[in-house]
One Martini backbone bead per residue (centre of mass of N, CA, C, O) as a GRO file, in nm:
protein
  436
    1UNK     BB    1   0.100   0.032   0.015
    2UNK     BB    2   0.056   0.353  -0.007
    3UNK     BB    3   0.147   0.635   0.124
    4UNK     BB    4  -0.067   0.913   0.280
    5UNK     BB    5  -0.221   1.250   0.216
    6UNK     BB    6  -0.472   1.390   0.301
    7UNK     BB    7  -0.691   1.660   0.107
    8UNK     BB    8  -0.891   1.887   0.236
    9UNK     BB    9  -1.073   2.109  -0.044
   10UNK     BB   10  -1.236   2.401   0.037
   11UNK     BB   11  -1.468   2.564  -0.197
   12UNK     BB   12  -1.718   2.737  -0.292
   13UNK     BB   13  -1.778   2.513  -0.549
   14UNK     BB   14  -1.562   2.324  -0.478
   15UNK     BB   15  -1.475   1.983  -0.369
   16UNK     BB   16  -1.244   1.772  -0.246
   17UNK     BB   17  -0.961   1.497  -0.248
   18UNK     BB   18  -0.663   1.460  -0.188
   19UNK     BB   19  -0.344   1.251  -0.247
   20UNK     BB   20  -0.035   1.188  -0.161
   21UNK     BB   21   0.289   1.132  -0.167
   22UNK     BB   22   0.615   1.121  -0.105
   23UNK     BB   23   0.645   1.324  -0.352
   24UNK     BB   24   0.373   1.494  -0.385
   25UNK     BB   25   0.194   1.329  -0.516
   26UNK     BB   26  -0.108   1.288  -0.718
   27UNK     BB   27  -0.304   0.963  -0.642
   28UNK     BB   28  -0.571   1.114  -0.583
   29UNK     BB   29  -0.913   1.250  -0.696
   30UNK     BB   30  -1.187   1.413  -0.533
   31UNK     BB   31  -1.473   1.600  -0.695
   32UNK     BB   32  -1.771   1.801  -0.555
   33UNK     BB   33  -2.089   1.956  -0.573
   34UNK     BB   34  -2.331   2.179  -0.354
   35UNK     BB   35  -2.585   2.249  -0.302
   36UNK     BB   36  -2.784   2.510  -0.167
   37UNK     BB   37  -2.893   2.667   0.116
   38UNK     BB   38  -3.067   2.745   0.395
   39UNK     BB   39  -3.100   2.949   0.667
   40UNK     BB   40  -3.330   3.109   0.856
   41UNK     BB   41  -3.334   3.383   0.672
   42UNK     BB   42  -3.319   3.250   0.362
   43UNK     BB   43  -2.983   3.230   0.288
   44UNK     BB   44  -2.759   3.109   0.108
   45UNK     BB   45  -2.583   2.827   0.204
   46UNK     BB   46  -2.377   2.593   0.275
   47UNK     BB   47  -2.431   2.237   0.311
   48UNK     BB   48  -2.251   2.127   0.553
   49UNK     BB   49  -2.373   1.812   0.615
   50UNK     BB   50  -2.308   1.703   0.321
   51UNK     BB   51  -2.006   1.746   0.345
   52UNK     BB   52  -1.922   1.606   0.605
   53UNK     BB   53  -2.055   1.325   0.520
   54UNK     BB   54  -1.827   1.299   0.253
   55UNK     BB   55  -1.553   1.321   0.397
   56UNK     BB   56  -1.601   1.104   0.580
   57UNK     BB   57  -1.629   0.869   0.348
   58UNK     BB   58  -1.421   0.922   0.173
   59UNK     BB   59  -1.199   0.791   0.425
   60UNK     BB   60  -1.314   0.543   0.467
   61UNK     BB   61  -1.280   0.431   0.153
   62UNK     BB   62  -0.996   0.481   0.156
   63UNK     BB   63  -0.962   0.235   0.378
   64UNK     BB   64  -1.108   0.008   0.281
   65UNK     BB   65  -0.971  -0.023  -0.042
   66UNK     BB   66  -0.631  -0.065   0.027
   67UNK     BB   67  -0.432   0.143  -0.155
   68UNK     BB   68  -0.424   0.312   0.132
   69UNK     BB   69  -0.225   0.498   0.350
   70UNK     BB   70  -0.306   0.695   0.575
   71UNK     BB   71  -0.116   0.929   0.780
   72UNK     BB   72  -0.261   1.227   0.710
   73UNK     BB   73  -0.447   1.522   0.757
   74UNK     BB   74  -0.608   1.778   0.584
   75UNK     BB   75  -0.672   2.115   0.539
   76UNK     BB   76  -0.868   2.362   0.290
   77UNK     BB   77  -1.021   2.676   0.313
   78UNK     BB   78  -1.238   2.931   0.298
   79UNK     BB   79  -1.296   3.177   0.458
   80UNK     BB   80  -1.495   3.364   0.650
   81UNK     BB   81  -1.581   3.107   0.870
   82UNK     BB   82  -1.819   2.974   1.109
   83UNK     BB   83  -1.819   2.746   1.383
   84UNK     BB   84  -2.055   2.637   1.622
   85UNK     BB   85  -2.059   2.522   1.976
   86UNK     BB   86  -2.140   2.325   2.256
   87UNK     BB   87  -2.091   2.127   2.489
   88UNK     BB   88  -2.171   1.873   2.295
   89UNK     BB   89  -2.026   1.927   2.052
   90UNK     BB   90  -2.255   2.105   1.855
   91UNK     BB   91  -2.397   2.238   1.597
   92UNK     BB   92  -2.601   2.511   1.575
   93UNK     BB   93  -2.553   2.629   1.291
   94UNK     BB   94  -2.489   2.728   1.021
   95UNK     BB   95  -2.277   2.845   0.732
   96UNK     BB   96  -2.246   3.092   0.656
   97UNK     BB   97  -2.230   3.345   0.433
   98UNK     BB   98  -2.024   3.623   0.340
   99UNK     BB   99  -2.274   3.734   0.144
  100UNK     BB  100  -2.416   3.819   0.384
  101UNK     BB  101  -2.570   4.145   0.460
  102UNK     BB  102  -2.411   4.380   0.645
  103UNK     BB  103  -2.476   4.654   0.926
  104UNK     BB  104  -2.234   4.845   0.974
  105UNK     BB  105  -2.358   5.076   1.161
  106UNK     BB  106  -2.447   4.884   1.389
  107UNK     BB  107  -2.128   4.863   1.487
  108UNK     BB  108  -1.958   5.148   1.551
  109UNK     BB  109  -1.877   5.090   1.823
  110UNK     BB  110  -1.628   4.895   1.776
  111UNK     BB  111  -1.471   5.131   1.630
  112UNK     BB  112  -1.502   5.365   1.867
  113UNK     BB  113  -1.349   5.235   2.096
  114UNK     BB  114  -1.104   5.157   1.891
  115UNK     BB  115  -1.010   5.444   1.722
  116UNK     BB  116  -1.188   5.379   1.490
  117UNK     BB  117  -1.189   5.252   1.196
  118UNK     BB  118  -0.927   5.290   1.048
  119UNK     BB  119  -0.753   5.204   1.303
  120UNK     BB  120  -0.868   4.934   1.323
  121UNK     BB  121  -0.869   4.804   1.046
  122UNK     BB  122  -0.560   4.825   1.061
  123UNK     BB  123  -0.459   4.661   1.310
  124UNK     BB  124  -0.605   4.415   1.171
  125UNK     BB  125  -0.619   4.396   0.830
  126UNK     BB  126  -0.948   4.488   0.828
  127UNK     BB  127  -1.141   4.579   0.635
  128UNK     BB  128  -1.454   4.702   0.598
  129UNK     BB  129  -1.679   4.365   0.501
  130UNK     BB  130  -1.830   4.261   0.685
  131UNK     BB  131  -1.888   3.916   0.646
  132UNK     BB  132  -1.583   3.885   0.630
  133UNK     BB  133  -1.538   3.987   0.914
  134UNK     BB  134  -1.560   3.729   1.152
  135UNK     BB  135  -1.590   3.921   1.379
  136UNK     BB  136  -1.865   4.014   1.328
  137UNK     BB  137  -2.041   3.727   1.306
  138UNK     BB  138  -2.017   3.715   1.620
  139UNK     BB  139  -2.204   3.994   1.663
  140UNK     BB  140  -2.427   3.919   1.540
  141UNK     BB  141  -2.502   3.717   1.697
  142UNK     BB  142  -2.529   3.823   1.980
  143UNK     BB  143  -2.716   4.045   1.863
  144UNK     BB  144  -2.948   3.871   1.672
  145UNK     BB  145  -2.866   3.551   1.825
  146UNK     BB  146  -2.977   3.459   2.116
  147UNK     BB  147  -3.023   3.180   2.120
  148UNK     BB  148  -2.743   3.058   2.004
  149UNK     BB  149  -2.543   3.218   2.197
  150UNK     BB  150  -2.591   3.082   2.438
  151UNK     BB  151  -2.499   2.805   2.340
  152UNK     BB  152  -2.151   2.880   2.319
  153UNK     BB  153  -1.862   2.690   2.374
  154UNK     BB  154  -1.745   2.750   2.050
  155UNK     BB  155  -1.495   2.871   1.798
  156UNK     BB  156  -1.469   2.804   1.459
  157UNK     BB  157  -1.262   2.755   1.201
  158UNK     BB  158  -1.356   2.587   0.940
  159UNK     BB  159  -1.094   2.396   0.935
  160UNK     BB  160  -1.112   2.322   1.213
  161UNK     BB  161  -1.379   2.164   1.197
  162UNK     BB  162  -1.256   1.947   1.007
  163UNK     BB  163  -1.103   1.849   1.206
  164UNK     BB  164  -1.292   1.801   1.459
  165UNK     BB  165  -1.428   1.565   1.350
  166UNK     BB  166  -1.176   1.367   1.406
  167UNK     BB  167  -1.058   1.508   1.731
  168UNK     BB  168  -1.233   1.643   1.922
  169UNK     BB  169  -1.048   1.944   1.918
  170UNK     BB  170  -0.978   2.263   1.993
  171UNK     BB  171  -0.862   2.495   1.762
  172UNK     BB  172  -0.596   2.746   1.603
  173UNK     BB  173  -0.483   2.936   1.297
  174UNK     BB  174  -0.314   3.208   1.172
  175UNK     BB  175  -0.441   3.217   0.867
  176UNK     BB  176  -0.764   3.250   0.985
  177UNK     BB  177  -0.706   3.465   1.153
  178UNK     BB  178  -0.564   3.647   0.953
  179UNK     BB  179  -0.825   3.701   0.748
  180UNK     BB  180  -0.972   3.899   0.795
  181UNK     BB  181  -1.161   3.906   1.097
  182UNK     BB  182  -1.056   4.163   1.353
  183UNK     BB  183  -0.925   3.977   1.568
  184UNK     BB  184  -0.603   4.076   1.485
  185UNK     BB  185  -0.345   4.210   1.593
  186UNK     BB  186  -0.032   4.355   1.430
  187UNK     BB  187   0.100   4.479   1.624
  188UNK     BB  188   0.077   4.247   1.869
  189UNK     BB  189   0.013   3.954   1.770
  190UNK     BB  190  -0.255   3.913   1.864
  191UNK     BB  191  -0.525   3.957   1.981
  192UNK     BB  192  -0.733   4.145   2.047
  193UNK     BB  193  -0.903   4.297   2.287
  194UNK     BB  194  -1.246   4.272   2.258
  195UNK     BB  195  -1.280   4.033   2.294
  196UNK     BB  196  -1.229   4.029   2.606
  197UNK     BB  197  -1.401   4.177   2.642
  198UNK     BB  198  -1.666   4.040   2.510
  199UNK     BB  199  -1.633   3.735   2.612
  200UNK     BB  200  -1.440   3.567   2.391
  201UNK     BB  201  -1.402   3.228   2.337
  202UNK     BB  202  -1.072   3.172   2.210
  203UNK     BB  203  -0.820   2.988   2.069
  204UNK     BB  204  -0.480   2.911   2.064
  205UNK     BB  205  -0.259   2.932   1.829
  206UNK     BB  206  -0.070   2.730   1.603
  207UNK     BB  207   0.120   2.549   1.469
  208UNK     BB  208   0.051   2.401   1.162
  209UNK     BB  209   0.285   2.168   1.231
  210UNK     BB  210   0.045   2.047   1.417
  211UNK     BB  211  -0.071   1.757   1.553
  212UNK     BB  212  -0.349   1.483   1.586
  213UNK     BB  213  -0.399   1.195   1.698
  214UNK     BB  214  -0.592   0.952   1.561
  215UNK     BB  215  -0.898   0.756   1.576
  216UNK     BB  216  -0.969   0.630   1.256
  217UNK     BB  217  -1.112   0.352   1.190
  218UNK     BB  218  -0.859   0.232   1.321
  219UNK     BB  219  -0.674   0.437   1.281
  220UNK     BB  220  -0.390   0.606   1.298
  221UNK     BB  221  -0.389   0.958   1.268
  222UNK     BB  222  -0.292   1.282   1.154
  223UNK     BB  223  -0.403   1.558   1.251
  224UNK     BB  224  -0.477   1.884   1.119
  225UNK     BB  225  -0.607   2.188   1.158
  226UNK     BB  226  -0.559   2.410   0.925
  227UNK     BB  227  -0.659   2.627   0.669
  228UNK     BB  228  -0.601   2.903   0.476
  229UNK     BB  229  -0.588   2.875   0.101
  230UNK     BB  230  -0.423   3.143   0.059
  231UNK     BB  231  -0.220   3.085   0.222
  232UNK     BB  232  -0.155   2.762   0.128
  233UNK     BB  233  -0.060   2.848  -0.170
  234UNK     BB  234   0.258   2.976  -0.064
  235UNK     BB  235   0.434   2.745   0.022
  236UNK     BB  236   0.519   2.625  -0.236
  237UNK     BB  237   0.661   2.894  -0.336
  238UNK     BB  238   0.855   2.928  -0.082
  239UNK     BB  239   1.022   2.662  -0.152
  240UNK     BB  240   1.088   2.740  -0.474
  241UNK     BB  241   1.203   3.031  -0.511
  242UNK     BB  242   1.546   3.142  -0.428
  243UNK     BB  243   1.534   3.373  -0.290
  244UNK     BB  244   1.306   3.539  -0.493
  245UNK     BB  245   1.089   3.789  -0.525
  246UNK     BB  246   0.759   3.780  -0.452
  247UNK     BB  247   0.443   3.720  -0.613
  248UNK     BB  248   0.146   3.617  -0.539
  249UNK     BB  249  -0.153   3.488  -0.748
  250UNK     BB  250  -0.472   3.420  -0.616
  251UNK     BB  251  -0.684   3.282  -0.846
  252UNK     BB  252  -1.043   3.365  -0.858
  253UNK     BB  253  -1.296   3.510  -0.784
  254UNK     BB  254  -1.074   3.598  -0.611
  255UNK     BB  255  -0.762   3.831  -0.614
  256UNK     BB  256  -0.451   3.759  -0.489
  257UNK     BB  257  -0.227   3.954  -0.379
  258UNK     BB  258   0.129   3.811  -0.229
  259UNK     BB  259   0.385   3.952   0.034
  260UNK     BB  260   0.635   3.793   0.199
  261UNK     BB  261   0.839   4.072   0.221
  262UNK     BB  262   0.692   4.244   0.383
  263UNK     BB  263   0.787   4.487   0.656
  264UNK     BB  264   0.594   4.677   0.658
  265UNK     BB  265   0.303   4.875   0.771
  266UNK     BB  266   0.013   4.881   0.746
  267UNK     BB  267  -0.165   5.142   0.585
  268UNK     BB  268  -0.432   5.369   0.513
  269UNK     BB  269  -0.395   5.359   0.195
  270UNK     BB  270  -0.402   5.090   0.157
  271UNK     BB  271  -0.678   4.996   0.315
  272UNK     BB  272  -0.822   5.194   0.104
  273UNK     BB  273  -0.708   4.963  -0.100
  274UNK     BB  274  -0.775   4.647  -0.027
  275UNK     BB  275  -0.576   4.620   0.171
  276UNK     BB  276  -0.411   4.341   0.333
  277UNK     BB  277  -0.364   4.075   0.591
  278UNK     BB  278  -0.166   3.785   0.642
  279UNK     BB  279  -0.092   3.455   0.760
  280UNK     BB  280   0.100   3.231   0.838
  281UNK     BB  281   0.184   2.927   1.028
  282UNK     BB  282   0.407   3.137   1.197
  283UNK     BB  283   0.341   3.419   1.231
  284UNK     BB  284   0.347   3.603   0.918
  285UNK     BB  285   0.325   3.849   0.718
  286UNK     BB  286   0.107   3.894   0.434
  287UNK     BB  287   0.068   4.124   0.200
  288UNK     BB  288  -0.262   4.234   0.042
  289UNK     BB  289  -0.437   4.192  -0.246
  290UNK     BB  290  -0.824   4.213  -0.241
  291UNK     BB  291  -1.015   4.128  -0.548
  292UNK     BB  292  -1.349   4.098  -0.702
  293UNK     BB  293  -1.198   4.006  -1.017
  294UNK     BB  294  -1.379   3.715  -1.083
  295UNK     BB  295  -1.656   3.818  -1.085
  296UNK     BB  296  -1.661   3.955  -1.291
  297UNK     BB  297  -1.576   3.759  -1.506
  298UNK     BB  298  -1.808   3.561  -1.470
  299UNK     BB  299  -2.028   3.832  -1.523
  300UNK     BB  300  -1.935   3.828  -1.835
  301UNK     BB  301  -2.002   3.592  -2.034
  302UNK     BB  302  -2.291   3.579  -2.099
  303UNK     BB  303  -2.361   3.834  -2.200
  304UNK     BB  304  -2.137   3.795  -2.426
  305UNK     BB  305  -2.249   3.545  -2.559
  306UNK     BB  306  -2.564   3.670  -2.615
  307UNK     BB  307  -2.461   3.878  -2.752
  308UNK     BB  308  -2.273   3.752  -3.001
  309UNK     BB  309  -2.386   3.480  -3.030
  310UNK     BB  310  -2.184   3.263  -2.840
  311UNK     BB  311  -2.047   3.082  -2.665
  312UNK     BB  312  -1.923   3.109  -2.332
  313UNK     BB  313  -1.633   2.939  -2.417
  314UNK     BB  314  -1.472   3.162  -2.629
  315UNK     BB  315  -1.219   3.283  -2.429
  316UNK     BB  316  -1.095   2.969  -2.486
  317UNK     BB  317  -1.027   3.036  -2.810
  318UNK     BB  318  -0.855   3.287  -2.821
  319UNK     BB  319  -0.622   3.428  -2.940
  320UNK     BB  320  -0.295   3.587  -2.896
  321UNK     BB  321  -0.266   3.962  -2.889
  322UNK     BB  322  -0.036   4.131  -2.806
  323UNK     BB  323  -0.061   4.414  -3.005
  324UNK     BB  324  -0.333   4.454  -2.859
  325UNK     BB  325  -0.227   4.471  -2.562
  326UNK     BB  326  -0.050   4.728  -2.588
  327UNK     BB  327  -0.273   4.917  -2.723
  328UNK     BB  328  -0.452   4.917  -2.483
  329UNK     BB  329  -0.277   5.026  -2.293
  330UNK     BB  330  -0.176   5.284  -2.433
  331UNK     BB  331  -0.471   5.401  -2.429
  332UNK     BB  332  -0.625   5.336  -2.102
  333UNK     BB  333  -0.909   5.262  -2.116
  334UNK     BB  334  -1.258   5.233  -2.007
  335UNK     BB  335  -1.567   5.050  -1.887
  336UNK     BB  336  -1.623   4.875  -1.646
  337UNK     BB  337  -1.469   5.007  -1.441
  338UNK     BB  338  -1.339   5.161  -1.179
  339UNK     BB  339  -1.127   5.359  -1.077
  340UNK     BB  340  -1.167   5.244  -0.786
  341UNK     BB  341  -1.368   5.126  -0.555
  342UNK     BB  342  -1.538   4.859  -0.607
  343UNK     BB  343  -1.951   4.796  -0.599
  344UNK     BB  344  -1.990   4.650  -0.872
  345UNK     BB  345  -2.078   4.279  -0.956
  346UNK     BB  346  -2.256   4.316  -1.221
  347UNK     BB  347  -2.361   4.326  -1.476
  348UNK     BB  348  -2.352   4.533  -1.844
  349UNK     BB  349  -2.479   4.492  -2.129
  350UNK     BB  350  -2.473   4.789  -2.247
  351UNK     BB  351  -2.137   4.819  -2.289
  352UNK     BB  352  -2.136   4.641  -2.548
  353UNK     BB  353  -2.195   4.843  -2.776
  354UNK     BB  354  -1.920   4.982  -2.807
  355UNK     BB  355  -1.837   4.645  -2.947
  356UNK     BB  356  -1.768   4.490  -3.237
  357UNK     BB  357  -1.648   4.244  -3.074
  358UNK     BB  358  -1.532   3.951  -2.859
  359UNK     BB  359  -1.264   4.050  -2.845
  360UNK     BB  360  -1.271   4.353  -2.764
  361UNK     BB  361  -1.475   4.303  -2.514
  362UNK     BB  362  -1.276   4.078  -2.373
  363UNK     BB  363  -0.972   4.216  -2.367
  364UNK     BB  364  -1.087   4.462  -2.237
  365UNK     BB  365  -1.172   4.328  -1.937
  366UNK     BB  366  -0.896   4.195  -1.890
  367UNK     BB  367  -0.744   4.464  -1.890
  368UNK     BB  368  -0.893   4.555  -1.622
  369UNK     BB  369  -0.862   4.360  -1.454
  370UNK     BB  370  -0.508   4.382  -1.446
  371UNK     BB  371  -0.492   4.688  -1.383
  372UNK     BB  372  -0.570   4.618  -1.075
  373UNK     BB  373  -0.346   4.451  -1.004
  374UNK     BB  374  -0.126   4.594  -1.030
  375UNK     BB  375  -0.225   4.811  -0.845
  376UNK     BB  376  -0.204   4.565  -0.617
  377UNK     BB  377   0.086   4.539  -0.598
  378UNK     BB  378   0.218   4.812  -0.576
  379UNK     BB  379   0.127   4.867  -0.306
  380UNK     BB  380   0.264   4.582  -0.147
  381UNK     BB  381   0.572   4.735  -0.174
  382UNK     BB  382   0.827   4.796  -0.075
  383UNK     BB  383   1.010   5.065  -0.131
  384UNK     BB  384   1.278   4.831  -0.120
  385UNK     BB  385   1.212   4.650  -0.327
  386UNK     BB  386   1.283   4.300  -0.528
  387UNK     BB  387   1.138   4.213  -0.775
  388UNK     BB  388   1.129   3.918  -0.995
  389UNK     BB  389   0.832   3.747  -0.931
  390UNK     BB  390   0.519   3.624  -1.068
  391UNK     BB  391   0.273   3.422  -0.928
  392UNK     BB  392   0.022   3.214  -1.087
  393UNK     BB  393  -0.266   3.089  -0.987
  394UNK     BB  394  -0.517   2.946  -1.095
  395UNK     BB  395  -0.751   2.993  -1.345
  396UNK     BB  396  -0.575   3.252  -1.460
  397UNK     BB  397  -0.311   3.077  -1.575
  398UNK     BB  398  -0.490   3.016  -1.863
  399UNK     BB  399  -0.495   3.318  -1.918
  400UNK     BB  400  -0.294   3.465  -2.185
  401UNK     BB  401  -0.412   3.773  -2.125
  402UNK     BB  402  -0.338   3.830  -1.868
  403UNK     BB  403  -0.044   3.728  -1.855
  404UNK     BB  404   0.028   3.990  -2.073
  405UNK     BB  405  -0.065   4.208  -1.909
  406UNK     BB  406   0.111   4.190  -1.718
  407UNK     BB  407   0.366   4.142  -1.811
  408UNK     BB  408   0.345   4.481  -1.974
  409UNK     BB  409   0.308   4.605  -1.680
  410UNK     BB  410   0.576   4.420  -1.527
  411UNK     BB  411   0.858   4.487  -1.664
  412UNK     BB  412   1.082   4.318  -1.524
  413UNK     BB  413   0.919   4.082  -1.459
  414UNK     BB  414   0.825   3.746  -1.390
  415UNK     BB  415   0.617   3.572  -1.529
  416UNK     BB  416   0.438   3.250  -1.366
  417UNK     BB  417   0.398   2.930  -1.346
  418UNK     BB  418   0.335   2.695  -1.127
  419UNK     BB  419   0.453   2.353  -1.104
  420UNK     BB  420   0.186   2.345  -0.944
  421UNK     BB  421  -0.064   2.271  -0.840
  422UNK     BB  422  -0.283   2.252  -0.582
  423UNK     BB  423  -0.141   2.475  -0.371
  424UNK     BB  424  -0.311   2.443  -0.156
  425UNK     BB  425  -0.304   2.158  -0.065
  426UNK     BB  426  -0.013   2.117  -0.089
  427UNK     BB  427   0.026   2.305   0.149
  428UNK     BB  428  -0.102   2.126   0.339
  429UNK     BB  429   0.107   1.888   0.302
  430UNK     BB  430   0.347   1.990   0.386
  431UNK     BB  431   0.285   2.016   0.708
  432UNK     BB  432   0.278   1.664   0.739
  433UNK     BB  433   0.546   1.552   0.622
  434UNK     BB  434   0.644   1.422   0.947
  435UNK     BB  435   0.373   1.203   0.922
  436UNK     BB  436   0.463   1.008   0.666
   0.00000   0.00000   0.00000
């Protein structure tokens, strides 16, 4: 039997579990995905129970089918989710959806006692951005919803709850905590104050590479706590780096670009322009900037099949006319996105008559959403960087024409798309490569 280390990849569309083996390479992998449920107040949110029993089966299954030895399990999801938990641990909420609506407003008191919104969100490195700040998740039910609040004894971040699955230990770890979550302090490296001030118990988060043996199916495995996908897609390309100055975009929904080379503090025009902090599984920030333009190009492939009259995956038979996004770039046109901080993220499909073809129509939009991502690297880079390469992972390291956007608006600086595919699951996996 081949021994392997298992990781459950839980992203909001896709739901994987890849096996690694010594070499790390992936000799088993299966993805599936799962309608959306109603929370209490009927908006969509993702399956938990589902979800749930789905992992636990596909872990049974590869034991039972014995052609692996699983030695190691772990964890890698989309962040801002939490999971409550009852005294006798079992999950009291659904899985709220980070995309439900919360009235900022409701919250003011929080950003005035602690120094004003400003400096507060700069303090966490976390933009106000309701329901995706996951410390505020916890005061709306505290607020909103006292029949559940009362009943919690434990709160854990999405991946530690699929640890939990397996090891029934309360956990936390650096990469969920610093993920925009508003309660972790970057001046002292700590939880906020506010929290210990309101009364709430979150656990001491752990070295990443800390594991928990358990009995699971009769089996001894170590189980990882478990990270956020955007830090552990990091990883794999900090071991294979040497040591040259880099950026990652960690493309998909968000386009996320990540500089683990930053050593200055968060200032107040970065966190106003997007960006923030992560944190590596050793708790060093890693500067970022975060923006939702992989949804603005979801939200425009329909109406452009629908305008043109072509197949909806037209984008992806386009041939690369280098020419003419320099063209592009030299023009310096805007049509669909705004000068600064995006706040519709819906298609315009009159937009789309000033455009003679599908491929002008198309590659106006990648020229605007690549020329925000440079404009949020350039943002995250300290005065005296050294940048010598951007690497790309996710969906968009397959768009010809964003790699060639990118390439002539960062001229002297190498665009590469990374040699290992599911970096974030990979970047699980080598955190337990001690217990392979």
């Amino acid at each position: 039997m081949v021994n392997v280390i298992a990781v459950i990849d839980i992203g909001k569309t896709n739901k994987k579990i890849l096996l690694f083996n010594e070499e790390f390479d992936i000799v088993y992998r299966n993805a599936t995905r799962f309608d959306e449920v109603s929370d209490e107040d009927g908006y969509p949110c993702d399956d938990i129970e589902s979800i749930e029993n789905w992992i636990q089966n596909e872990i049974k299954k590869i034991q039972e089918e014995g052609e692996f030895t699983i030695k190691a399990i772990n964890f890698s999801t989309h962040g801002a989710s939490l999971i409550y938990l009852d005294k006798d641990g079992q999950r009291i909420t659904p899985l709220y959806n980070y995309l439900k609506p919360l009235n900022l407003e409701e919250y003011n008191e929080l950003y005035e006692v602690y120094g004003g919104k400003e400096e507060f969100s700069r303090k966490t490195a976390s933009p106000a951005y309701g329901m995706l700040n996951a410390g505020l998740q916890i005061l709306r039910l505290q607020k909103e919803k006292p029949e559940f609040w009362d009943r919690v004894d434990a709160v854990l971040h999405y991946p530690q709850y699929l640890s939990y699955l397996f090891t029934k230990k309360i956990t936390a770890d650096f990469t969920s905590i610093g993920a925009h979550t508003a309660i972790w302090d970057f001046d002292t490296m700590q939880y906020h104050r506010w929290i210990q001030d309101k009364d709430i118990k979150l656990p001491q988060p752990s070295n990443g590479k800390d594991a928990i043996v358990s009995t699971i199916n009769g089996q001894k495995i170590a189980v990882g706590s478990g990270l956020h996908d955007s830090s552990s897609s990091i990883i794999p390309v900090l071991q294979n780096s040497n040591d040259k100055e880099f950026v990652l975009l960690s493309t998909g929904t968000w386009i996320i670009a990540m500089n683990p080379y930053s050593h200055e503090k968060l200032t107040q025009h970065q966190l106003t322009n997007n960006c923030l902090c992560f944190m590596t599984p050793e708790k060093q920030q890693v500067k970022s900037s975060m923006q939702f333009l992989g949804r603005i190009h979801e939200v425009y492939l329909e109406p452009l099949a629908t305008y043109f009259d072509v197949h909806i995956d037209t984008h992806l038979e386009l041939e690369l006319d280098k020419s003419y996004c320099e063209e592009l770039i030299a023009t310096g046109k805007r049509v669909y996105l705004a000068e600064g901080i995006d706040t519709d993220f819906e298609a315009n499909p009159s937009l789309l008559s000033q455009f003679s073809s599908y491929k002008e129509a198309y590659y106006q939009l990648t020229y605007e959403i690549s020329k925000k991502v440079v404009a949020g690297i350039d943002l995250i880079l300290d005065q005296n960087n050294a940048l010598k390469e951007i690497y790309v992972s996710g969906g968009f390291n397959r768009n010809e024409m964003f790699i060639e956007f990118i390439a002539q608006m960062k001229q002297g600086v190498e665009v590469k798309i990374p040699n290992c595919k599911n970096e974030s699951a990979l970047g699980a996996a080598l955190l337990m490569k001690d217990y392979l």
